[in-house]
N, C-alpha and C positions, 0 to 999 in steps of 0.2 A: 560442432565444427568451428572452427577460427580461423582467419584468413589474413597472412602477415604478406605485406606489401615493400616489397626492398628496392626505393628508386637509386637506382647504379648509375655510372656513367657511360656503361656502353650501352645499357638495356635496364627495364623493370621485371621484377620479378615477381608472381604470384603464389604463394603455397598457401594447402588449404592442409589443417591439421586436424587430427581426432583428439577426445580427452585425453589421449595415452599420448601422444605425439607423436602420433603417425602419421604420415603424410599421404594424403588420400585426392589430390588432384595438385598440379602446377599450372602454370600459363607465363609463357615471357614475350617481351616485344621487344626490338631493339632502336638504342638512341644512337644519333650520331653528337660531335661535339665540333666545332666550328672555331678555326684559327686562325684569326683572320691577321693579326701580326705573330711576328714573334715576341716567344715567351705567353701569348694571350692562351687563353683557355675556356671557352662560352658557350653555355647552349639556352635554348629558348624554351622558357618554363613552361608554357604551353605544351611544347612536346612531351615533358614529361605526365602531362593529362592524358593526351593521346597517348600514350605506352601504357599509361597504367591501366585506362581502361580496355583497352586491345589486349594486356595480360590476363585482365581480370575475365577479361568474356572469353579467352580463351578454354578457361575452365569449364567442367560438365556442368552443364544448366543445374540440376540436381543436387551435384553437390554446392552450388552456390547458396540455393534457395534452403542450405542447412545452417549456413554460417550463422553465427553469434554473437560472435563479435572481431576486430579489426586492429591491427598493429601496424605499426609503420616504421620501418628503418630506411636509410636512404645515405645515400656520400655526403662527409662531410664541409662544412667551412662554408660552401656554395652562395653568395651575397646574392639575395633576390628583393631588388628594390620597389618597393610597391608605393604608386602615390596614391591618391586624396581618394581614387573610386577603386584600390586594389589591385589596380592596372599594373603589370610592370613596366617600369619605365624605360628597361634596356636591356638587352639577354642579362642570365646569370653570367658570373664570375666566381670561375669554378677552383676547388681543389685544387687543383696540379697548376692553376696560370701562376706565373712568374713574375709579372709586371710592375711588384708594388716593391721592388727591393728599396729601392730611396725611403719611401715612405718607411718600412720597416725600422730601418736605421734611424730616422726621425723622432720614431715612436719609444724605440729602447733607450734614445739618449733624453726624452724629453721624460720619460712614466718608466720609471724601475721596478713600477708597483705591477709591471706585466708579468714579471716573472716571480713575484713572490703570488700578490695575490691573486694572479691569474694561471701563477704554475709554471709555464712557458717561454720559452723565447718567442720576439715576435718575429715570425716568418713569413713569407707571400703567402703561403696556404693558406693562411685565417683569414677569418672574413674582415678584422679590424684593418688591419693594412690594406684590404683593399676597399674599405669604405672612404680612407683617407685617400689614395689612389685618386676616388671618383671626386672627393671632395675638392682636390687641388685642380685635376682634370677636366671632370665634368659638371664645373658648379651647379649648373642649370638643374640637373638631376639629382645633384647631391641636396639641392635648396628643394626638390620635389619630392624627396625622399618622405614617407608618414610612418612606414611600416621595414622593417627590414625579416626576411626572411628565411629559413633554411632551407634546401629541395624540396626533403619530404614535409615542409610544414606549408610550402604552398600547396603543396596535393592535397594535404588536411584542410585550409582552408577552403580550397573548391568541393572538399567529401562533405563539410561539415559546418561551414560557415566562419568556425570559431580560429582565433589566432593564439595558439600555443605552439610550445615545445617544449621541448625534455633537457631532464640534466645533461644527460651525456652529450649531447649533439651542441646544444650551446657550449659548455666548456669549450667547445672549440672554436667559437667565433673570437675568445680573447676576450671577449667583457665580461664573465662570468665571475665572482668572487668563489673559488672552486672548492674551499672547505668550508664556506658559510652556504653553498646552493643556492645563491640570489643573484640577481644582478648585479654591478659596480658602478655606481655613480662616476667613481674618479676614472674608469679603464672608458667608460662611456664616452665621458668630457673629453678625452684626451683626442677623442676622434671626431667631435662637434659634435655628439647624438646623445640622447637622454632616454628613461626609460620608458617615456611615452612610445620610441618607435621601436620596443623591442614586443615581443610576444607574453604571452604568459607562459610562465614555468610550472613545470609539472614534472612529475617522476615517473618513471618508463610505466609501469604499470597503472597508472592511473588515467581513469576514464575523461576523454575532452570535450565530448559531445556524442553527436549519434550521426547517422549518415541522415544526409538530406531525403526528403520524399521524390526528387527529380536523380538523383544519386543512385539510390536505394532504385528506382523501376530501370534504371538504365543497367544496372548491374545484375539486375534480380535477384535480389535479396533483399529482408526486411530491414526497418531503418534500425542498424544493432549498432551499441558504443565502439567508438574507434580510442582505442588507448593509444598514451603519450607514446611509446615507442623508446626509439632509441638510436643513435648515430649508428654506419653499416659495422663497425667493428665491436662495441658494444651490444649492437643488440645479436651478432654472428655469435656473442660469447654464451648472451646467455641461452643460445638454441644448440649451443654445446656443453652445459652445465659448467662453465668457468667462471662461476659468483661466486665462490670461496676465496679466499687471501690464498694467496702464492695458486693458485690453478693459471693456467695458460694456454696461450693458442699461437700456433703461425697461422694468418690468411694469406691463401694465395691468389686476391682478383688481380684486377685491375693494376693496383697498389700490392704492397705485400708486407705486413703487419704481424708486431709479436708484440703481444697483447698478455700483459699482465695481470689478473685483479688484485686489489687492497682493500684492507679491511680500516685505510685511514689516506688521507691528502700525502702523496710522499713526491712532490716535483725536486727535479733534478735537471734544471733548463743546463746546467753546465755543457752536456754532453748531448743536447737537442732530443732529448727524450721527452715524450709528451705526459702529461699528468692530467688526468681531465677525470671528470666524475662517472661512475659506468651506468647504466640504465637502469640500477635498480635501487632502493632506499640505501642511504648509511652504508655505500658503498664507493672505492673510488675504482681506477685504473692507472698503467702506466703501458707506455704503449712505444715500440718503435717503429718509424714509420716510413716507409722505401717508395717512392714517386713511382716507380717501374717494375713490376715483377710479372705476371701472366702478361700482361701489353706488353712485353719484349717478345716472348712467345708467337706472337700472331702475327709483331714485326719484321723478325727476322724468317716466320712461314713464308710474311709475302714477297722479303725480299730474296729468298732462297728458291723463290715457285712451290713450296711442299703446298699440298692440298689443304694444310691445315694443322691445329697443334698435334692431333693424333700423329700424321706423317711427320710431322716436324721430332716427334719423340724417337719415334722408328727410326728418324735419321740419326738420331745423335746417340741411339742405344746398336747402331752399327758401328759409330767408330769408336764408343765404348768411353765411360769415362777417363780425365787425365790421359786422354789417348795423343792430343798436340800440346803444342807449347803457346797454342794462340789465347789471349786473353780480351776478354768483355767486360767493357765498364758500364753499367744498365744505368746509364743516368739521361736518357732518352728525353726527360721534363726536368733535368736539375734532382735535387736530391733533397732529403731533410735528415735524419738522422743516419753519421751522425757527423754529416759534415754540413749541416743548414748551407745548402750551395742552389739558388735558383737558379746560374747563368750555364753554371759544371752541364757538358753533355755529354752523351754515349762514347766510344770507342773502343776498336778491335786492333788489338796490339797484338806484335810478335805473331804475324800471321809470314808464310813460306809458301813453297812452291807444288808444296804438298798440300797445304790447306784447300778445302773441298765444302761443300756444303754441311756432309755430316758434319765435319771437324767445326764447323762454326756453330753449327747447330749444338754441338754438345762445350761450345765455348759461352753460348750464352745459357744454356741452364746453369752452368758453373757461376758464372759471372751475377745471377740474379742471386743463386745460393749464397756467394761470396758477401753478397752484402747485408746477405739478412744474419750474414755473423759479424759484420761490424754493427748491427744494433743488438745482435743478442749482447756481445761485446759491452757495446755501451749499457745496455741494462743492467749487468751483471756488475760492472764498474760501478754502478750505481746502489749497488750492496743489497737488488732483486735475487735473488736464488728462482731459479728455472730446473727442474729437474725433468723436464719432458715438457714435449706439447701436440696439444691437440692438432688438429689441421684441416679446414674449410677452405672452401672456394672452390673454384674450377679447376685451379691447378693441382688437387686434391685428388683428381681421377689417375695419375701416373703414378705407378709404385716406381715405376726407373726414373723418375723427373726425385723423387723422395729419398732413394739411396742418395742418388748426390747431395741431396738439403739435407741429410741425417749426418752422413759423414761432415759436410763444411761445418755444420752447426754444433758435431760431436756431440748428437743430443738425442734421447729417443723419440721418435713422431709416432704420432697414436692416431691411426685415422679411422675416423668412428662413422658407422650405416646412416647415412644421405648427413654425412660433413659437406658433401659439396653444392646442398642446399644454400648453405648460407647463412645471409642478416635474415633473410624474408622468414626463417624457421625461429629463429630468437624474436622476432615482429610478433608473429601469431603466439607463440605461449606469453607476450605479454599483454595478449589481447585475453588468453583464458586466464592470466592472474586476475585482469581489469571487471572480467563477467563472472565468473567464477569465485576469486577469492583465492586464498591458501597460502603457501610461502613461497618465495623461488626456489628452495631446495628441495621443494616435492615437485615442483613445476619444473622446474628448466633442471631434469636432469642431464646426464649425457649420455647422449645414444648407445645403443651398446655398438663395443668395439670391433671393427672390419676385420685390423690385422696392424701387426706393429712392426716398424721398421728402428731397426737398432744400430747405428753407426759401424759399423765395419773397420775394425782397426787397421786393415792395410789398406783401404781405401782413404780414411783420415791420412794414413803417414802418404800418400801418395799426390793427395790433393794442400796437404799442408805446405810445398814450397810454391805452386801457385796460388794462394792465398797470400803467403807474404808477397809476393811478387802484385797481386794485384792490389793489396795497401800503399803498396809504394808506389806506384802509379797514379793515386789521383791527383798526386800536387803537379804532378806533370802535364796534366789536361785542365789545368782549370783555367779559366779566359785570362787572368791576370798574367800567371805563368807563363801561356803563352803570346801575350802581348809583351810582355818583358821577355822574352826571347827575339821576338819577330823585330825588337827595335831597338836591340842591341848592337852597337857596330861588331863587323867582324873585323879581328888583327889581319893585318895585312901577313 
């Protein structure tokens, strides 16, 4: 048995797998995450102990006491400042906070080297902009900083003592030199830190330690290696078998990602596409990346009253799709690909007197759909070939939420037996490459197929003139746009 550990931002997740890759117990807990200004985004790493182990004991005593060994995948970017005794010095600063735009801009006109040899444009997501962020900000903490860390590699540090992480998941803090798999002295400098306060690096499948003996009796289980792991969309890949060059995936959590692999370093910061290394050897990814996709879902549940996404689909498969003329822009945290915009937020346009809960409801599965074709878009611009993709996450359970993402995407969706597992299922097989051994092509294959959804040609032509319609829309909402409207005189 093997037990992968997927720390998310609403929740942790627990899967425990057979040699075959079956999935033979779960356990989740959920987090909350704390905004205390705007743009912020923070939760307190501590919580994330408490989730994980509250998921972990969730599981049947028995099969605990089978496990093996241990994987880890978790949200990416997340800055967890640890000083001199490991302590954190301040909640995390998470993925989706916004706060560091100046800084960003600072960073791209001072280090050009972020985008060659880091792949990337620099965006508030990453961890670098917001380490400079606390640097200008918070000197006191920035000057107590010893250690800097990812979600899940503070969890690994409390399973296990040891301070690492994996390719994938650093590539995206921005210091990472992403076709050499090392650290960067120069991407490091650029933010005042050196490689004394980063982790050690390691490759998804490679062993970091073993769990503690106080670890180990709290979870019931023996003290088994805990492998490097992998960032949530990297390691979601490889628990869907997308390690091959040109294989793909849409995730639907939180965020909502189309996730590339490559068989070599291929960034393309032009168009805010991300390049980062994947979890596994001599391997990389490309990845497009939407701040908003299922978190619209549960948004608009609760602003609508629906009980939930289940009812909130039921609503919006009443009024059918392409059924009004209202449009949703899912930009609810700002955006990144492939308009890198942290300030840009949500709105619902061209709503009438007829607009009704369904009709918004099926306004905003459109609208989250809509933009995961402006990064298929950019990907594809980017000279990626996609010919289908796979599809994990929560939002993975509606076949009616998928005709719409099939159709906008004009692509076919392949949703394969427990995709809406997760990273936590890509976590555990790289915890049985780590005790085991083998390749990831015998290991992380892909589940066998549910059912496939294949775009529907009058559904494409019907949803095709709201799609241009909501391209043309964001310049319209973006803060500057409308600051230069609002203070514009009008002609008498």
């Amino acid at each position: 048995m093997f037990l992968g550990i997927d720390i998310g931002t609403s929740g942790v997740k627990a899967v425990v797998i057979d040699t075959h890759g079956t999935v033979v117990g779960q356990g989740t807990a959920a987090l909350t995450v704390q905004r205390p200004h705007p743009l912020w985004s923070e939760q307190d790493p501590d919580s994330w102990w408490a989730a994980t182990t509250a998921a972990v004991q969730a599981i049947d005593a028995d099969v605990r006491r089978a496990v093996r060994g241990i994987g880890l995948a978790g949200q990416m970017h997340g800055a967890t400042l640890l000083g001199a005794d490991d302590t954190p010095l301040r909640p995390a600063i998470l993925w989706n906070d916004g706060r560091s735009h100046a800084e960003c801009a600072e960073l791209e006109a001072a280090t050009p080297l972020f985008r060659t040899v880091g792949g990337n444009i620099v965006m508030p997501g990453f961890t670098a902009p917001k380490l400079a962020w606390v640097r200008k900000h918070e000197p006191e903490v920035f000057a107590a900083t010893k250690l800097v860390l990812l979600p899940k590699d503070y969890v690994r540090l409390l399973m296990t003592g040891n301070k690492a992480s994996d390719m994938s998941d650093s590539a995206g803090t921005l210091w990472l030199d992403v076709a050499g798999r090392k650290w960067s002295d120069e991407l490091l400098a650029a933010c005042g830190l050196d490689v004394s306060q980063m982790p050690a690096l390691v490759e998804g499948p490679q062993a970091t330690g073993r769990l503690s003996a106080d670890v180990a009796e709290l979870w019931g289980m023996p003290q088994v290696p805990v492998a490097g792991g992998g960032g949530d969309n990297a390691a979601g890949a490889a628990g869907v078998g997308v390690v091959k060059d040109g294989d793909a995936l849409l995730s639907l959590g939180t965020s909502g990602v189309i996730f590339v692999a490559n068989d070599a370093f291929r960034p393309n910061p032009g168009r805010a596409v991300h390049a980062f290394c994947h979890c596994l050897p001599d391997m990389w990814h490309q990845m497009s990346v939407h701040l908003s996709a299922a978190s619209c879902i549960d948004w608009v549940a609760r602003l609508t009253g629906a009980a939930g996404a289940a009812d909130l689909f039921a609503r919006a498969e009443k009024a059918g799709p392409a059924s009004g003329p209202e449009l949703f822009l899912p930009y609810l945290s700002g955006e990144r690909t492939p308009h890198n915009d942290a300030e840009v937020r949500g709105a619902f346009l061209r709503l009438d007197n007829d607009t009704g809960p369904e009709r918004l409801a099926q306004a905003v599965l459109e609208g989250v759909a809509f933009a995961l074709a402006d990064g298929l878009d950019a990907l594809r611009g980017a000279g990626t070939e996609v010919a289908q993709l796979s599809v994990i996450g929560g939002g993975a359970r509606s076949r009616y939420w998928g005709a719409t993402l099939a159709a906008a995407l004009n692509t076919p969706l392949v949703y394969l037996q427990g995709g809406e597992v997760g990273p936590a299922l890509g976590a555990a097989r790289l915890a049985q490459l780590a005790v085991d051994g083998g390749s990831p092509a015998e290991v992380c294959v892909a589940p066998p197929v549910a059912h496939v959804i294949e775009p529907d040609a009058a559904l494409v032509d019907r949803l095709a003139p709201k799609l241009a319609a909501f391209r043309d829309a964001y310049p319209h909402i973006t803060p500057q746009n409308i600051t230069s409207q609002n203070t514009t005189p009008r002609s008498a």
